[in-house]
C-alpha positions in Angstrom: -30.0 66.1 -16.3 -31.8 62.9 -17.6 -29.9 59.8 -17.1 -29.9 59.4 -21.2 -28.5 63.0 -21.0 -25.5 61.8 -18.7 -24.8 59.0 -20.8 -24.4 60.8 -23.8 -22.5 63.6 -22.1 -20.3 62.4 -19.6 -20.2 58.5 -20.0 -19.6 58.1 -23.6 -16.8 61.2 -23.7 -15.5 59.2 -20.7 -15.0 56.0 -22.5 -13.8 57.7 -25.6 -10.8 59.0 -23.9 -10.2 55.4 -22.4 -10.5 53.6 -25.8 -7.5 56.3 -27.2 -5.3 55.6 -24.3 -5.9 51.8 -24.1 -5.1 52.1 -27.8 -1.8 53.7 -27.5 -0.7 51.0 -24.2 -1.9 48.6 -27.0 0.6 49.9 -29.5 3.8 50.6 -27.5 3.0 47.4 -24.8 6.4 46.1 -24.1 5.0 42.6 -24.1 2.5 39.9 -25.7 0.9 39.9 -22.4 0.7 44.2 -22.1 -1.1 43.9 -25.5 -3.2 41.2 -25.0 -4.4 42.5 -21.6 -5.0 45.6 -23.4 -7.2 44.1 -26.1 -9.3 42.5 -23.5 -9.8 46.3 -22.2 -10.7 47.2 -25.5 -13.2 44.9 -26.0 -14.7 45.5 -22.5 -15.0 49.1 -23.2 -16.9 48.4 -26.7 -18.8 46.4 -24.5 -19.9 49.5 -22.7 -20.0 51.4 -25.7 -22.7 48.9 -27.4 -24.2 48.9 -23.9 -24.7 52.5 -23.4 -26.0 53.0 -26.9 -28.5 50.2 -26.5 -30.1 52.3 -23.6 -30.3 55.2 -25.1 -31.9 54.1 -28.3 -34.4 51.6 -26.5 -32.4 48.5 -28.8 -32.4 45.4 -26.8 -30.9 44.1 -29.9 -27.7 45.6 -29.1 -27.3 43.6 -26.5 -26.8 40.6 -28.3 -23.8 42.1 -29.8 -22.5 43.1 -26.5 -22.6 39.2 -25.8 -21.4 38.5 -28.6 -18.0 40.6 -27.8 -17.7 39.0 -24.2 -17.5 35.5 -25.6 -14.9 36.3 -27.7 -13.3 38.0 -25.0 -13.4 35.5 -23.0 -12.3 32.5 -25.9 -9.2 34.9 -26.8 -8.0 35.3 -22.9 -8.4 31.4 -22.5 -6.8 31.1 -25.7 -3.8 33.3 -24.3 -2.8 31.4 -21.1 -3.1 28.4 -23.0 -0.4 29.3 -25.6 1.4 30.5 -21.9 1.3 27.9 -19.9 2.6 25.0 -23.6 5.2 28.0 -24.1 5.9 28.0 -20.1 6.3 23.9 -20.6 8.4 23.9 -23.8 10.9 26.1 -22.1 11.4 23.3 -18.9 
């Protein structure tokens, strides 16, 4: 098995399954934190995704898009313990 081959047939499948049940801890997360931790998984596994597709189809392009998602990743978990630690300060 060529390592495109395990990719396709074990990695993707793999991440598949992960996206669905990060979606679901999305939906039913009993907090704002629950969800937004889960988002931040679901962006980090469409970085994979974008990833793993860029090596298979030779695409260095992709990876710009994979970038693209960890900066907004990043922005939106910053973003998040900001709005924490005002909403932390208003409550004092």
């Amino acid at each position: 098995m060529t390592l495109v081959e395990y990719y396709q047939y074990v990695v993707i499948p793999i991440l598949g399954i992960s996206v669905i049940l990060v979606f679901i801890r999305f939906l039913k997360g009993p907090s704002l934190a629950d969800r937004v931790i889960s988002l931040d998984m679901l962006i980090l596994m469409a970085i994979g995704i974008v990833v793993i597709y860029s090596i298979i189809y030779d695409q260095s392009t992709f990876l710009d898009i994979a970038m693209l998602f960890a900066l907004i990743a990043f922005l939106g978990t910053v973003a998040f313990a900001y709005y924490l630690e005002e909403r932390r300060k208003r409550n004092e």
